[in-house]
C-alpha positions in Angstrom: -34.6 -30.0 -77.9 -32.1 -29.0 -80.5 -32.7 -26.4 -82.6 -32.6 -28.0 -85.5 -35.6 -30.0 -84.7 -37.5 -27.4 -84.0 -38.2 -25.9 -87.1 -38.9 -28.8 -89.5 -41.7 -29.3 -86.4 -43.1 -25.9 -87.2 -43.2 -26.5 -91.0 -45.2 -29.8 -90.3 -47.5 -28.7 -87.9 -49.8 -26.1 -88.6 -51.4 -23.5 -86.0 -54.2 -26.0 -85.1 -51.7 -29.3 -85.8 -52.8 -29.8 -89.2 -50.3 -31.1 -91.5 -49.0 -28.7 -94.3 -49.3 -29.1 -97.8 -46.6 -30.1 -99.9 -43.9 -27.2 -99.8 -43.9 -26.5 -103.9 -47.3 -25.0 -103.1 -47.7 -21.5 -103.4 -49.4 -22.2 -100.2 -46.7 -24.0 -98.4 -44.3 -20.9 -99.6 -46.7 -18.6 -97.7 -46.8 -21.1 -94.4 -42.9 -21.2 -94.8 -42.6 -17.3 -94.6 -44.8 -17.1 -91.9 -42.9 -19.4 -89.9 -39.9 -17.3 -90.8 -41.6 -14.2 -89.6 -42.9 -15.7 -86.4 -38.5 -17.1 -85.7 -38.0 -13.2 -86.2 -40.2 -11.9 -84.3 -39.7 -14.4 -81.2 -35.7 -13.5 -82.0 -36.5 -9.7 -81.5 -38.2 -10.0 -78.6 -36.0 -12.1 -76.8 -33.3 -9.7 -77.5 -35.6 -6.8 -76.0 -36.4 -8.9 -73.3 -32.3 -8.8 -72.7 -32.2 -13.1 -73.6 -29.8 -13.1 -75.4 -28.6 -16.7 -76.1 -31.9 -17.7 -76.7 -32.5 -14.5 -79.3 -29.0 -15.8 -81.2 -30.5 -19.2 -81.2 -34.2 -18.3 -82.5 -32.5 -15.9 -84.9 -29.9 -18.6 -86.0 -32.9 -20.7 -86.9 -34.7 -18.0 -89.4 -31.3 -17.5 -91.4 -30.6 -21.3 -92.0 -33.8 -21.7 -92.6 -32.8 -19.6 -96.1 -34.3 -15.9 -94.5 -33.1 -13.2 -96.6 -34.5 -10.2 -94.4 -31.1 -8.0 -93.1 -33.3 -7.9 -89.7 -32.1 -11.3 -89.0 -29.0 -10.4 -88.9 -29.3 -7.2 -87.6 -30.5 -8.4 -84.3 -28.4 -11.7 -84.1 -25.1 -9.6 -84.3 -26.7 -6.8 -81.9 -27.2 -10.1 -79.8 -23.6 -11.1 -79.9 -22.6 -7.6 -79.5 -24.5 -7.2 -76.2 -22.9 -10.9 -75.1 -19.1 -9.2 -75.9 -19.0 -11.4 -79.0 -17.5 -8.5 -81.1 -16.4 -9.9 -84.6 -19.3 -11.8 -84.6 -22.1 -8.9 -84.0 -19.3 -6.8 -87.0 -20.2 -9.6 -89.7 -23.9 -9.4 -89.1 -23.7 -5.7 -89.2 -22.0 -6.3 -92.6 -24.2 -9.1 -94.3 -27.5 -7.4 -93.0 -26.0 -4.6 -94.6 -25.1 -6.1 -98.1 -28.6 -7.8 -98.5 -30.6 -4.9 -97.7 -28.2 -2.9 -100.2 -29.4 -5.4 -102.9 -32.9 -5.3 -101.9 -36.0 -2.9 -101.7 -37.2 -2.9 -98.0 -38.5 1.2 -97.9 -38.4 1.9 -93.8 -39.3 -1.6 -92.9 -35.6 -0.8 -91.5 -35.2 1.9 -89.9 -38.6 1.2 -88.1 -37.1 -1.8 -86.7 -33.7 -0.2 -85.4 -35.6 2.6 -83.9 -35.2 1.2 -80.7 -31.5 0.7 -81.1 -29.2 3.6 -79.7 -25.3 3.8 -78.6 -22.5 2.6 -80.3 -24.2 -0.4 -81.7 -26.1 1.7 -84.0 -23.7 3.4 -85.0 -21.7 0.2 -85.8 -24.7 -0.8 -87.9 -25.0 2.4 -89.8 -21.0 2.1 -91.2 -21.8 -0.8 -92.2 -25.0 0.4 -93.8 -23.0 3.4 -95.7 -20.3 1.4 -97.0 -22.5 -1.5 -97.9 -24.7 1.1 -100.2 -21.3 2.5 -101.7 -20.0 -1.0 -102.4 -23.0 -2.2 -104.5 -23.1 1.4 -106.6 -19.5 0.5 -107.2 -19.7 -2.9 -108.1 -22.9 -2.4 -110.5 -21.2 1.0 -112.1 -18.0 -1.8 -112.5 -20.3 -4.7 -113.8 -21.4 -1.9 -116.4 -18.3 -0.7 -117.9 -17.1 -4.3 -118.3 -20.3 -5.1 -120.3 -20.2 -2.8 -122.6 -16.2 -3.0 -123.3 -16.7 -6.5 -124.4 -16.2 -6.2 -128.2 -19.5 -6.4 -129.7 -21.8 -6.6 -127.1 -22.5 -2.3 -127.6 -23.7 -3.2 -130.7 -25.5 -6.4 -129.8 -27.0 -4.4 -127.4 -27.8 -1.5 -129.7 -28.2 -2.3 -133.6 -31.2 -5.1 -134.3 -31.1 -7.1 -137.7 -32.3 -4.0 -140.1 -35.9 -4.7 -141.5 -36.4 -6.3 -145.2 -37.5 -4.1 -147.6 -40.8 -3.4 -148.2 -41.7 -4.3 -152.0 -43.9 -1.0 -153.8 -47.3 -2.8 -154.9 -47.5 -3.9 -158.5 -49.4 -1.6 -160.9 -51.4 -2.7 -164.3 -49.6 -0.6 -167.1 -47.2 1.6 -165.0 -44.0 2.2 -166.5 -41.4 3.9 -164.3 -39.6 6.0 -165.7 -36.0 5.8 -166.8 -33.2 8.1 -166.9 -31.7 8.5 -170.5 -27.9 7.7 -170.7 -26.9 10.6 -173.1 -27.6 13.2 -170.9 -25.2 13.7 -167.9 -26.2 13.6 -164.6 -24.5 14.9 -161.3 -23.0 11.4 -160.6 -21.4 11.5 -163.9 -17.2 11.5 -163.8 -16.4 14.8 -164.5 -14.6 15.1 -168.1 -11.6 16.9 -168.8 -12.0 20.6 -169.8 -10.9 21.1 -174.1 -8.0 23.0 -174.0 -8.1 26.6 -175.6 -7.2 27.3 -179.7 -3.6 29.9 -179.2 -5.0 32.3 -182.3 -1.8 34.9 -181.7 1.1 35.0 -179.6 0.9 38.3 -178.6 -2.8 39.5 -178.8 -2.0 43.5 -179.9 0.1 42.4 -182.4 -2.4 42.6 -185.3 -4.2 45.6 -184.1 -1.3 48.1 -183.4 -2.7 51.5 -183.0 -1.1 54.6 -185.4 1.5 56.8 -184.0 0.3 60.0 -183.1 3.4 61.6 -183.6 4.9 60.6 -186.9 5.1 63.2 -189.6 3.5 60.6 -192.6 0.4 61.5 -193.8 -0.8 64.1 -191.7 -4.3 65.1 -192.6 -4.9 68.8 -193.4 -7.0 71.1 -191.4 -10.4 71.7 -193.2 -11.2 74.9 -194.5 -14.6 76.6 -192.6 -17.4 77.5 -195.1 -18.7 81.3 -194.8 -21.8 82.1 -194.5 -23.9 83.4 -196.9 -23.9 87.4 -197.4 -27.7 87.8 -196.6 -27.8 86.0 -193.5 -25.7 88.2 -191.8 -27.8 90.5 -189.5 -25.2 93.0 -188.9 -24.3 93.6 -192.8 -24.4 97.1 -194.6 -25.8 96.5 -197.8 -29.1 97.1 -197.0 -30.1 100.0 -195.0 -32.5 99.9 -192.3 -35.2 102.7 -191.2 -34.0 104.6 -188.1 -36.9 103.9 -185.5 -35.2 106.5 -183.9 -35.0 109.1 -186.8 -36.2 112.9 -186.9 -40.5 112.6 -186.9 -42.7 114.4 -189.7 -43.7 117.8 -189.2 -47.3 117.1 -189.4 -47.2 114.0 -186.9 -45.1 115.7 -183.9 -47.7 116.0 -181.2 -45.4 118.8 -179.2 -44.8 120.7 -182.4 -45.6 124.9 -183.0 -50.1 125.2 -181.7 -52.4 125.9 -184.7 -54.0 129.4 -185.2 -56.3 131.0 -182.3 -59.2 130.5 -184.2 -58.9 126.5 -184.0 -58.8 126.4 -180.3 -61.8 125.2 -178.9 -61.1 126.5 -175.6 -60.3 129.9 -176.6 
């Protein structure tokens, strides 16, 4: 039977020959995938089980059939590699490799290859590499030329700026208004008056008098003396002698008095 026979069957006839609903369904979308799962897993285990035409066949019918999953062609092209079918088994590499660069498939993948040693695997992991590389380059590109475009940074960036809010109305409020005599900081600046010239030469008009010119030199006054009886050193008066010969009666250390007056005689 060909191929292409086979799955339009599948899609019609359920697992207990019921017919399918109609394929806009969510439900048919879920039948559809299943099918696709049930191609891929027949594929991969008639490649294990070293069939390897009939593997490239089954795994031929899950990509036309629209499968994205990078498995598919994983295993077709590790098919044609294992049939000699070299440029074949390197563009399967390389597509399985692109899709699962643009997709988010955790270790769904690597779980799959586990199996898959030699130089295969490592013709599968270049592509792999370079395929991840390629798509950080193309998106960092695809950047760059978005945001040169003129205007689409500020597209991008600035929104329509909001209307302005209106203050709420007040009964008898009157704001207040600046008066427009007196000058404000926004005010032009005025020109500065320009100064009154009083005197050419400022020291002109208060010269001071020459200290050495012989006109009107100012006699030397004349000390007062003072008056005769304030001087403490005159001689007009004299002064008792504190130091003068004493009285005969009043010297203590003169000539003794008569025997008869001594009283310890």
């Amino acid at each position: 039977m060909s191929r292409s026979l086979i799955l339009p069957m599948l899609l019609a006839v359920g697992s207990f020959g019921a017919v399918t609903v109609a394929p806009t369904t969510p439900v048919a979308a879920a039948d559809q995938d299943g099918v696709l799962a049930q191609l891929y897993g027949q594929g991969v285990h008639a490649y294990f089980g070293h069939d390897l035409t009939r593997a490239i066949d089954l795994l031929d019918q899950t990509i036309e059939a629209g499968s994205q999953d990078p498995r598919a062609h994983y295993f077709r092209g590790l098919s044609a590699a294992g049939l000699g079918r070299s440029d074949e088994a390197k563009g399967d590499f390389q597509e399985g490799a692109r899709l699962e660069a643009r997709g988010d498939y955790g270790t769904s993948i690597g779980r799959a290859l586990t199996r898959v040693q030699g130089v295969s695997r490592m013709q599968i992991e270049t592509a792999r590499n370079q395929a991840r590389l390629d798509y950080h380059v193309e998106k960092a590109s695809q950047d760059r030329a978005r945001y040169s475009e003129p205007g689409a940074r500020e597209d991008e960036m600035l929104r329509e700026p909001p209307t302005p809010r209106q203050p709420p109305t007040i009964p008898g409020y009157q704001p207040l208004t600046p008066s427009t005599d007196e000058p404000t900081p926004f005010d032009e600046p005025t020109e500065p008056a320009q100064p009154t010239v009083q005197a050419r030469d400022a020291l002109e008009s208060a010269q001071p008098a020459d200290p050495f010119t012989d006109d009107a030199t100012p006699a030397a006054p004349t000390p007062a003396a003072p008056p005769a009886a304030d001087d403490p050193f005159g001689g007009d008066t004299p002064m008792d002698d504190p130091f003068g010969a004493p009285a005969a009666g009043d010297d203590p250390f003169g000539t003794p008095a008569a025997a008869g007056d001594d009283p310890f005689g």
